[in-house]
mmCIF file as Biopython writes it, N, C-alpha, C and O atoms, coordinates in Angstrom:
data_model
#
loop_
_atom_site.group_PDB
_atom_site.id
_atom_site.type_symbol
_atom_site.label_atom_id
_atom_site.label_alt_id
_atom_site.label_comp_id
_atom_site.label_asym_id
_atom_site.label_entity_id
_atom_site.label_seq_id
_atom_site.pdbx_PDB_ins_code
_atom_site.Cartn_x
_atom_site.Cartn_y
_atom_site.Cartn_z
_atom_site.occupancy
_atom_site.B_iso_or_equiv
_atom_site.auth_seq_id
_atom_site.auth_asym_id
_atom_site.pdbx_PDB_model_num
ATOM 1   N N  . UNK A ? 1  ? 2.580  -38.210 11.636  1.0 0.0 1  A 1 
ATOM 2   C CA . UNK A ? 1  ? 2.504  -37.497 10.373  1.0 0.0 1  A 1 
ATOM 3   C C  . UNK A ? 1  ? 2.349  -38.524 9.255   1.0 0.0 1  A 1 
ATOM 4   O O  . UNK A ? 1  ? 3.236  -39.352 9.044   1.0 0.0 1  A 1 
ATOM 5   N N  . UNK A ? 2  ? 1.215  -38.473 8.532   1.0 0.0 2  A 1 
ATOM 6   C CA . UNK A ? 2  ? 1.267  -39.524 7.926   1.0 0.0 2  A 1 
ATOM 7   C C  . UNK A ? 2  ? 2.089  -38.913 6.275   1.0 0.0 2  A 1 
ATOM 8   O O  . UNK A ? 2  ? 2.621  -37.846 5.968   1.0 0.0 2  A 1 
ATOM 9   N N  . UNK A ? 3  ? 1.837  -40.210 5.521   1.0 0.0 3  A 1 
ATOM 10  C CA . UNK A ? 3  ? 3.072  -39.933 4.442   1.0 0.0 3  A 1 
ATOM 11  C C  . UNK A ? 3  ? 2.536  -38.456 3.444   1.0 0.0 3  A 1 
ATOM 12  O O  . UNK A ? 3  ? 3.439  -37.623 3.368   1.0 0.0 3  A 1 
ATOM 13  N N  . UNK A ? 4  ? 1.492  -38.139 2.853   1.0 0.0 4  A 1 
ATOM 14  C CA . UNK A ? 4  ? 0.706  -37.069 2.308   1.0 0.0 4  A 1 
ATOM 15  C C  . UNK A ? 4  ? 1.259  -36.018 2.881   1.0 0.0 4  A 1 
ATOM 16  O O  . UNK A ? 4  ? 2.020  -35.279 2.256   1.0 0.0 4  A 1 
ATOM 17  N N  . UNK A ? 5  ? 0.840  -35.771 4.532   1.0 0.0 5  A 1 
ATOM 18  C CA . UNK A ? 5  ? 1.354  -34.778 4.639   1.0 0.0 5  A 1 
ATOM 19  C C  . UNK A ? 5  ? 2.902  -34.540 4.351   1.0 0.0 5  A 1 
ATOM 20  O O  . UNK A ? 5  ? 3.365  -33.526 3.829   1.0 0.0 5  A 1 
ATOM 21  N N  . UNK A ? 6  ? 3.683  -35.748 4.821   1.0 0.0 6  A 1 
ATOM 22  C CA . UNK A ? 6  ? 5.202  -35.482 4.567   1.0 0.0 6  A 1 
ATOM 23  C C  . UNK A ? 6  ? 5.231  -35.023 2.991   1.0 0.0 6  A 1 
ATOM 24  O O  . UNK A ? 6  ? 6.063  -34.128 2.843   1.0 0.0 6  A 1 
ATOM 25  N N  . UNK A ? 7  ? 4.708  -35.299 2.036   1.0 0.0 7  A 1 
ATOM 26  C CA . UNK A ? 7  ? 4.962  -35.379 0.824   1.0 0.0 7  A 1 
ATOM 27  C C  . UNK A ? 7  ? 4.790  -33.846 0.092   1.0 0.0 7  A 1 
ATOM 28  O O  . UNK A ? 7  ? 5.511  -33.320 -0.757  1.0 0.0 7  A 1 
ATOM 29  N N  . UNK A ? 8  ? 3.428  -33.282 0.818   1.0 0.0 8  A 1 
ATOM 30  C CA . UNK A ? 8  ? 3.116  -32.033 0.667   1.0 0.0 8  A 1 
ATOM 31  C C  . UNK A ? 8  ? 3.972  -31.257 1.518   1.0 0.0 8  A 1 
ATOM 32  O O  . UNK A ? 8  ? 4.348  -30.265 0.894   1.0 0.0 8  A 1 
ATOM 33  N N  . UNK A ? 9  ? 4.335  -31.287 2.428   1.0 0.0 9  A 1 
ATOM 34  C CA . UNK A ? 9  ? 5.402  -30.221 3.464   1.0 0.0 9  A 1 
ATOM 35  C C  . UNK A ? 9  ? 6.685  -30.165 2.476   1.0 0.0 9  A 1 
ATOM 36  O O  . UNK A ? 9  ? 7.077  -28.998 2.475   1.0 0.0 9  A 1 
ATOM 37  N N  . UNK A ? 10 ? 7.450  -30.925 1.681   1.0 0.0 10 A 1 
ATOM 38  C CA . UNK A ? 10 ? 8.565  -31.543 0.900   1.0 0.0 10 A 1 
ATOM 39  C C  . UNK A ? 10 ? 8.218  -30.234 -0.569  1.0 0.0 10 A 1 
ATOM 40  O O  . UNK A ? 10 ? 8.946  -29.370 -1.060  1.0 0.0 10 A 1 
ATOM 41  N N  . UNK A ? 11 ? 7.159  -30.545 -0.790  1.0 0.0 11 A 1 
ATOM 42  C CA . UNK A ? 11 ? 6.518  -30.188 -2.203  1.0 0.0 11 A 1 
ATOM 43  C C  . UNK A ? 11 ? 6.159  -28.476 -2.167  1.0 0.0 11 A 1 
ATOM 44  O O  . UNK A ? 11 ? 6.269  -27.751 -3.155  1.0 0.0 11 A 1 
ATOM 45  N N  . UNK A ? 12 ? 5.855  -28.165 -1.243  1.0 0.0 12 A 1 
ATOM 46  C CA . UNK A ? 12 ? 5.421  -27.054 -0.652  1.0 0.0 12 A 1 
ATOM 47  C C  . UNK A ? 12 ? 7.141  -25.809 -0.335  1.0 0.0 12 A 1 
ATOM 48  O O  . UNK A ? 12 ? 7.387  -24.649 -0.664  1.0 0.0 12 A 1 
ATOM 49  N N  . UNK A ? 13 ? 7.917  -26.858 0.420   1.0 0.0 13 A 1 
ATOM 50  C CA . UNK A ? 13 ? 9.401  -26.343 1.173   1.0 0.0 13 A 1 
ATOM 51  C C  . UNK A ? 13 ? 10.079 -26.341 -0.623  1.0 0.0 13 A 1 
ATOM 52  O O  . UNK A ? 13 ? 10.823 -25.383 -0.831  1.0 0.0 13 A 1 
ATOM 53  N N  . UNK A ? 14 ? 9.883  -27.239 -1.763  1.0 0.0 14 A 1 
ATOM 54  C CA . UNK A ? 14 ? 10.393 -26.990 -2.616  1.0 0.0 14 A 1 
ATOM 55  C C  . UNK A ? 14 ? 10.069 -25.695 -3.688  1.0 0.0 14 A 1 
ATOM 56  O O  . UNK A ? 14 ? 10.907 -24.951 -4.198  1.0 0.0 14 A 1 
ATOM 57  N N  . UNK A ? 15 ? 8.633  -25.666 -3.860  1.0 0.0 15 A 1 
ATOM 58  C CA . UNK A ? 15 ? 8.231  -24.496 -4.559  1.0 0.0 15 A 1 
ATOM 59  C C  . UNK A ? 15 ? 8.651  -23.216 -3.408  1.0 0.0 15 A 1 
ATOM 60  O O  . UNK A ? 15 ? 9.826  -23.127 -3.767  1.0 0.0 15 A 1 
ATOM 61  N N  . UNK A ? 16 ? 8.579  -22.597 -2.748  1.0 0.0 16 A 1 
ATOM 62  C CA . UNK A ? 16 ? 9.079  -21.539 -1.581  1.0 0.0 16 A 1 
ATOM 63  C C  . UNK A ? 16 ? 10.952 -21.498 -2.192  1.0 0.0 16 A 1 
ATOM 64  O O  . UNK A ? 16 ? 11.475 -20.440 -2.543  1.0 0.0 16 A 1 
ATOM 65  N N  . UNK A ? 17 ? 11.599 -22.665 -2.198  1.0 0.0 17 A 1 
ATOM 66  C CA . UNK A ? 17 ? 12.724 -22.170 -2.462  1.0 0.0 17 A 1 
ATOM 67  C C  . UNK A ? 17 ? 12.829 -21.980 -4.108  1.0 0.0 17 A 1 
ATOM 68  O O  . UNK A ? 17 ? 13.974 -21.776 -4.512  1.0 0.0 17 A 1 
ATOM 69  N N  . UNK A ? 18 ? 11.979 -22.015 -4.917  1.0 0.0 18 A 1 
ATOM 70  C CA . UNK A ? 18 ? 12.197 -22.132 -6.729  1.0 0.0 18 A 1 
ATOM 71  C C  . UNK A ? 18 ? 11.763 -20.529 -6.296  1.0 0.0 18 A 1 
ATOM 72  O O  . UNK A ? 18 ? 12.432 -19.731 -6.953  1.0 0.0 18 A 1 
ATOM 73  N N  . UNK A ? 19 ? 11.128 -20.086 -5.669  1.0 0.0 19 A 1 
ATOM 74  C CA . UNK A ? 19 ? 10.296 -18.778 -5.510  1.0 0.0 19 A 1 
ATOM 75  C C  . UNK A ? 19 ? 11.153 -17.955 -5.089  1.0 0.0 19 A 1 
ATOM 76  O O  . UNK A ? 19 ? 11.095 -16.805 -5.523  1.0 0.0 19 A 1 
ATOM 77  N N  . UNK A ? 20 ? 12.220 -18.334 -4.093  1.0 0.0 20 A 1 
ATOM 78  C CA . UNK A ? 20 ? 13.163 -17.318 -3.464  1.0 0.0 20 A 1 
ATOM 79  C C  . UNK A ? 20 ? 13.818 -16.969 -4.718  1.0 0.0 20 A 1 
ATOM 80  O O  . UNK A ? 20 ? 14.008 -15.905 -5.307  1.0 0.0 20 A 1 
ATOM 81  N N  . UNK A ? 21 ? 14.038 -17.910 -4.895  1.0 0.0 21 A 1 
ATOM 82  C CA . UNK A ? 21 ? 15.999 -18.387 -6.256  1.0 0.0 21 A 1 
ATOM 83  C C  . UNK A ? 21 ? 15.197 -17.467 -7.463  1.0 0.0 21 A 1 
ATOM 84  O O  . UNK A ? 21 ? 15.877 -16.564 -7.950  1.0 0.0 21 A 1 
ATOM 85  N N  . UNK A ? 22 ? 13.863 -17.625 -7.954  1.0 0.0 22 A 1 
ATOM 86  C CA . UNK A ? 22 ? 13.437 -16.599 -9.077  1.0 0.0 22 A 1 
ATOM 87  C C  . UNK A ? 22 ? 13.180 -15.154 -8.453  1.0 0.0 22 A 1 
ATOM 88  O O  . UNK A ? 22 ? 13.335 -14.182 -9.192  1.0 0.0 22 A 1 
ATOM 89  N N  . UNK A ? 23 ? 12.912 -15.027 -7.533  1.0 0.0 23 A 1 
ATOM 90  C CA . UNK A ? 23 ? 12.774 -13.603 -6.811  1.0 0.0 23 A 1 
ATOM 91  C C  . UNK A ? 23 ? 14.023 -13.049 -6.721  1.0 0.0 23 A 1 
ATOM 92  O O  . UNK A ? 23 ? 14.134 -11.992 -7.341  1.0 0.0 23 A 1 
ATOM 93  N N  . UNK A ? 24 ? 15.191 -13.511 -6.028  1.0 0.0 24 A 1 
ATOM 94  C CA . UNK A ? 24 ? 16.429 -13.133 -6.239  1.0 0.0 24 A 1 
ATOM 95  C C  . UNK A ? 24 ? 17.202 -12.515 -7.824  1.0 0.0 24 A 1 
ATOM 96  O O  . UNK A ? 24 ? 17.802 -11.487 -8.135  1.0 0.0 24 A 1 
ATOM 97  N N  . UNK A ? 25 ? 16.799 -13.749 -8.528  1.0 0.0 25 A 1 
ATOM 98  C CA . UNK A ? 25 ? 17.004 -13.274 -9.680  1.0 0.0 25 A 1 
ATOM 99  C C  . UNK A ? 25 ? 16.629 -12.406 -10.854 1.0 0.0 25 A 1 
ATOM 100 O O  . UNK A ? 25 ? 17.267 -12.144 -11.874 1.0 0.0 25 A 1 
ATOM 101 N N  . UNK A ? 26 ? 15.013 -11.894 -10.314 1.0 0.0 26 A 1 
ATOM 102 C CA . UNK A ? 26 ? 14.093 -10.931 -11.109 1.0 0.0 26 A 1 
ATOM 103 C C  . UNK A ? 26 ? 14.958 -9.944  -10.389 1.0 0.0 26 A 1 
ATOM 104 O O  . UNK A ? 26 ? 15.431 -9.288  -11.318 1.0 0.0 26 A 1 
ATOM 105 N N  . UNK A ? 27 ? 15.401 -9.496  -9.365  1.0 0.0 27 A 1 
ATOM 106 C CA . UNK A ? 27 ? 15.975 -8.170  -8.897  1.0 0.0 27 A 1 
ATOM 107 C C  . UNK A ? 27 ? 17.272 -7.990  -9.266  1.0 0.0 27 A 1 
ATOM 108 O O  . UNK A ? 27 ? 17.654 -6.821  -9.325  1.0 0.0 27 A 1 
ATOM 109 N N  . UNK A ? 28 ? 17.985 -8.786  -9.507  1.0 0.0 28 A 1 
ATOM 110 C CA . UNK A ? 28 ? 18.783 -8.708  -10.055 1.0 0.0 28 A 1 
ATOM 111 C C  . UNK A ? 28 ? 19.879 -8.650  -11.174 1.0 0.0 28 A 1 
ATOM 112 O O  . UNK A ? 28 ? 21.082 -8.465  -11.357 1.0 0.0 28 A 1 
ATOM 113 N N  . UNK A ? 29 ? 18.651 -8.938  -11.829 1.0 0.0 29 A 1 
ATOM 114 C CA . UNK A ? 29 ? 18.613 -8.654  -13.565 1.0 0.0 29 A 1 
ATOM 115 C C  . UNK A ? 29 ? 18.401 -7.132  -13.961 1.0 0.0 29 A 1 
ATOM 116 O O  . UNK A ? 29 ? 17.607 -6.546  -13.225 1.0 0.0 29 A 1 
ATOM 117 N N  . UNK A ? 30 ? 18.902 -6.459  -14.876 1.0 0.0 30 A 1 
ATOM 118 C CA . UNK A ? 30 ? 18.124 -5.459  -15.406 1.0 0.0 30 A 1 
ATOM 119 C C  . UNK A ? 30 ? 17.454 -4.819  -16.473 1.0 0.0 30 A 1 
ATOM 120 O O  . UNK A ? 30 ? 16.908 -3.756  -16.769 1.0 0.0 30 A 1 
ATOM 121 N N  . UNK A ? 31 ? 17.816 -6.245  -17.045 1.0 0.0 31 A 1 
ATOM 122 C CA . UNK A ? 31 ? 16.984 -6.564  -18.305 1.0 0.0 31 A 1 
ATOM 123 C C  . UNK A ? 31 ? 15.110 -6.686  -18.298 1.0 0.0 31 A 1 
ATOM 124 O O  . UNK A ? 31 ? 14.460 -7.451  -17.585 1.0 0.0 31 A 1 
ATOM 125 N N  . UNK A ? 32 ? 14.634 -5.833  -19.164 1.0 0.0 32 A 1 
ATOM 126 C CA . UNK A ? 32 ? 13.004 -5.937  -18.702 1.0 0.0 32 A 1 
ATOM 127 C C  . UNK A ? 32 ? 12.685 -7.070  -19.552 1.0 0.0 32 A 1 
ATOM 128 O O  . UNK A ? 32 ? 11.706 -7.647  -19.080 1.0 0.0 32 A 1 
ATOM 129 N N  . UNK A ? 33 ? 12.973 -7.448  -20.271 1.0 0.0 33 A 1 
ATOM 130 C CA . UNK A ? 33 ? 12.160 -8.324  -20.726 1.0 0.0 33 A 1 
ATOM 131 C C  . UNK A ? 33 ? 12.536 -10.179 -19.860 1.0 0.0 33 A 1 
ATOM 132 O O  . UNK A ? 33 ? 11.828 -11.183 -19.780 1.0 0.0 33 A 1 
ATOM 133 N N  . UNK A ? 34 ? 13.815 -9.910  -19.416 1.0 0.0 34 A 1 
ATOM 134 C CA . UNK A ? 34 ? 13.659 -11.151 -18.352 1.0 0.0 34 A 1 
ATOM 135 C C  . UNK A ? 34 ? 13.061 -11.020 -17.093 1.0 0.0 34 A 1 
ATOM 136 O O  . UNK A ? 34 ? 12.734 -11.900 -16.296 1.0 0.0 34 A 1 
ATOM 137 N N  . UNK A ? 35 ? 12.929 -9.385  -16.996 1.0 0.0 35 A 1 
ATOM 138 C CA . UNK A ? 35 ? 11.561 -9.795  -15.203 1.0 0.0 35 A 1 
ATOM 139 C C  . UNK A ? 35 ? 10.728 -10.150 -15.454 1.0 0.0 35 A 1 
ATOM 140 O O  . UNK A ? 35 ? 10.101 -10.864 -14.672 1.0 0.0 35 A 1 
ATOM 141 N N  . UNK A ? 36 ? 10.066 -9.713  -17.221 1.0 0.0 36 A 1 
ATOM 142 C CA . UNK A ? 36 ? 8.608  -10.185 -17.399 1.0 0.0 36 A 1 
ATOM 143 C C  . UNK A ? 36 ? 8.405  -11.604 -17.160 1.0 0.0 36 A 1 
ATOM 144 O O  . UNK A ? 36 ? 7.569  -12.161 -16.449 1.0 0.0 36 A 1 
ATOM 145 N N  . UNK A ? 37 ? 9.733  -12.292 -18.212 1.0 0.0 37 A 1 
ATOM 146 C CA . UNK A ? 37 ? 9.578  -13.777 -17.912 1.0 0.0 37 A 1 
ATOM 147 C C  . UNK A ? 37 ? 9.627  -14.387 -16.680 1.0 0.0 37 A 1 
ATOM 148 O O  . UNK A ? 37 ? 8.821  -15.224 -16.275 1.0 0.0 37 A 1 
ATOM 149 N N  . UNK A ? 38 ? 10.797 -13.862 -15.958 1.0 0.0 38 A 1 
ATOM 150 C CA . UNK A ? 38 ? 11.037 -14.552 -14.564 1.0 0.0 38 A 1 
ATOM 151 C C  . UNK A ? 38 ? 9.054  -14.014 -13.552 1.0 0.0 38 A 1 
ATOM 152 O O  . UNK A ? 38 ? 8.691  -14.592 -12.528 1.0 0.0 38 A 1 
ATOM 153 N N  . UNK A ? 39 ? 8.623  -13.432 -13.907 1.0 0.0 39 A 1 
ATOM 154 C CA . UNK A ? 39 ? 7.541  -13.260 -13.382 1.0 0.0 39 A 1 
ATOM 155 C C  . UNK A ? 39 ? 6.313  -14.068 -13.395 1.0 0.0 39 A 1 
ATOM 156 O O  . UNK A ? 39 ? 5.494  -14.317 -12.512 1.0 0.0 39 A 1 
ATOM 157 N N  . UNK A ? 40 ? 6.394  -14.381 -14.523 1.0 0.0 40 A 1 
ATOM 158 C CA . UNK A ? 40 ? 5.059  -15.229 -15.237 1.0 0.0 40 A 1 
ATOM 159 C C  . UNK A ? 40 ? 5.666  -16.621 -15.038 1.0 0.0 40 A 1 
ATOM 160 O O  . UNK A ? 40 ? 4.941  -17.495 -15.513 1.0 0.0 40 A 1 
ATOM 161 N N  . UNK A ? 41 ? 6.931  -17.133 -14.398 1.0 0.0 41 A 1 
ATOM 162 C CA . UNK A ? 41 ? 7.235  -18.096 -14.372 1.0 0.0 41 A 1 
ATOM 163 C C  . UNK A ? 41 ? 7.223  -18.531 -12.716 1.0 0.0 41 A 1 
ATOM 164 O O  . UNK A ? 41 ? 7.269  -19.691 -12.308 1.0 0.0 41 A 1 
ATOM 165 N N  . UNK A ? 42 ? 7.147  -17.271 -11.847 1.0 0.0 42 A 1 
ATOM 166 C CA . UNK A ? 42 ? 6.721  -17.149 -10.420 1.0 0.0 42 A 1 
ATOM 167 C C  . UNK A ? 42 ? 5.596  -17.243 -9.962  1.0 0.0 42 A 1 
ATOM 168 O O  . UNK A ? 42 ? 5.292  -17.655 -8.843  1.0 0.0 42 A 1 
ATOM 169 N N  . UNK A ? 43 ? 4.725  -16.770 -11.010 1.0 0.0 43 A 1 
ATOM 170 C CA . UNK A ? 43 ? 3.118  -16.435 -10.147 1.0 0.0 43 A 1 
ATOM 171 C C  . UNK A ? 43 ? 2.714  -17.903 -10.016 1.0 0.0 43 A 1 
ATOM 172 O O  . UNK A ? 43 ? 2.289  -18.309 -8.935  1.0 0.0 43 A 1 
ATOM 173 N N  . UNK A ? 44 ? 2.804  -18.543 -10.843 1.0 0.0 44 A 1 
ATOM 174 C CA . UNK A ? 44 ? 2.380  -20.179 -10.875 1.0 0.0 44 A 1 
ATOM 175 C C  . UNK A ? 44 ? 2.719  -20.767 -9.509  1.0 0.0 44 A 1 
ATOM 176 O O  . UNK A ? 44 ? 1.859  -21.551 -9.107  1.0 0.0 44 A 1 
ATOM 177 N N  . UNK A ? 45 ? 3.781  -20.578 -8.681  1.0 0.0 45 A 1 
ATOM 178 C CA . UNK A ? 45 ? 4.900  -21.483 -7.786  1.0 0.0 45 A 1 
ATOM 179 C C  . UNK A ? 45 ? 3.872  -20.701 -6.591  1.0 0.0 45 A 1 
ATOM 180 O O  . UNK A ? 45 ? 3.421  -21.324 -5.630  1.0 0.0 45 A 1 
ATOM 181 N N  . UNK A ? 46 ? 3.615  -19.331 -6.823  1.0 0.0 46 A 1 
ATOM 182 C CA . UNK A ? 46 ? 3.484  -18.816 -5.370  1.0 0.0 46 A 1 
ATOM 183 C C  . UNK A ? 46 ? 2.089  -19.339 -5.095  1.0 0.0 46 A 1 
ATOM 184 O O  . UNK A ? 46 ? 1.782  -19.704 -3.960  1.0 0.0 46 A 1 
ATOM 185 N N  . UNK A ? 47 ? 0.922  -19.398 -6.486  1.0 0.0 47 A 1 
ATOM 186 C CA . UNK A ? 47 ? -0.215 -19.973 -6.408  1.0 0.0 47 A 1 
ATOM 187 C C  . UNK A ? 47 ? -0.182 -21.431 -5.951  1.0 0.0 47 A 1 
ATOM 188 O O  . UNK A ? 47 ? -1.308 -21.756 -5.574  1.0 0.0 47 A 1 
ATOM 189 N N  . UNK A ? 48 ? 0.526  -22.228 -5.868  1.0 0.0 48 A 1 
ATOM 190 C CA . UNK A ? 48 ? 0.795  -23.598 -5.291  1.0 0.0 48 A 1 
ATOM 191 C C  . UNK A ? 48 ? 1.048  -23.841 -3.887  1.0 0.0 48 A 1 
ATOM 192 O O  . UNK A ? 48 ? 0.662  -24.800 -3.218  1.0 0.0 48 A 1 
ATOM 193 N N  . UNK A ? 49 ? 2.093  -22.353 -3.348  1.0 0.0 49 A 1 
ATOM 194 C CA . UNK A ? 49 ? 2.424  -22.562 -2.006  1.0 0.0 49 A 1 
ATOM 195 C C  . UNK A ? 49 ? 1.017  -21.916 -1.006  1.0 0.0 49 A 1 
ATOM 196 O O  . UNK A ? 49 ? 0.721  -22.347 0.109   1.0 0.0 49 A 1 
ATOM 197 N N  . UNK A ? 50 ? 0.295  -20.798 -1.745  1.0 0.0 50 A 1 
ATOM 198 C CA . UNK A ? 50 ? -0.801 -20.494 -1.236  1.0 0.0 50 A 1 
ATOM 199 C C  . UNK A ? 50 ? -1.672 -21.391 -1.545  1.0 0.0 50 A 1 
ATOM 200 O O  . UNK A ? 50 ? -2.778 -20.892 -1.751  1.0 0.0 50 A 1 
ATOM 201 N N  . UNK A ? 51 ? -1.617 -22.797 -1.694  1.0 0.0 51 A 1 
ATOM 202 C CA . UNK A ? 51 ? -2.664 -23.453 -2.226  1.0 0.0 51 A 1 
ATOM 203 C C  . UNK A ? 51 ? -3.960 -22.970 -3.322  1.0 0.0 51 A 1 
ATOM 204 O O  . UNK A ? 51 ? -5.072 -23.453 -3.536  1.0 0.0 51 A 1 
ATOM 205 N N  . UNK A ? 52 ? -3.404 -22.065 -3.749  1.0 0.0 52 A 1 
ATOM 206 C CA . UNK A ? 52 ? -4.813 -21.592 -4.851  1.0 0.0 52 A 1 
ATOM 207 C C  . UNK A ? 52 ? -4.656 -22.517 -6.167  1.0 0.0 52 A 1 
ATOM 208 O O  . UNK A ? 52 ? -3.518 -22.515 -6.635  1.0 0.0 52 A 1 
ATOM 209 N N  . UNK A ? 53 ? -5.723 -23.398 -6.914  1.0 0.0 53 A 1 
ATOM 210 C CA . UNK A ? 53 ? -5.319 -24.244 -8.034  1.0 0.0 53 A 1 
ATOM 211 C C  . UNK A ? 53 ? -5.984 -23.096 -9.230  1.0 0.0 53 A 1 
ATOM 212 O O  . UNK A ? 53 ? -5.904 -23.342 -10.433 1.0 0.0 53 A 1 
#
């Protein structure tokens, strides 16, 4: 495994858990105007782990 990939598997395993921890927390809020935010602050993380730039 060379180091890139280690670096991206690391980078990848980190955005997935910022994604859980804000997903958890959009449901559990019931405030609307913090899902909006916690949302627009998710789509970015999930576009990274799906590799879309």
């Amino acid at each position: 495994m060379t180091v890139y990939n280690l670096i991206m598997w690391a980078y990848n395993a980190l955005a997935f858990f910022i994604v859980l921890v804000l997903v958890y927390n959009l449901f559990k809020c019931r405030n609307f105007w913090e899902q909006v935010i916690a949302f627009f602050v998710i789509y970015p993380f999930v576009f990274r782990i799906l590799s879309i730039k």
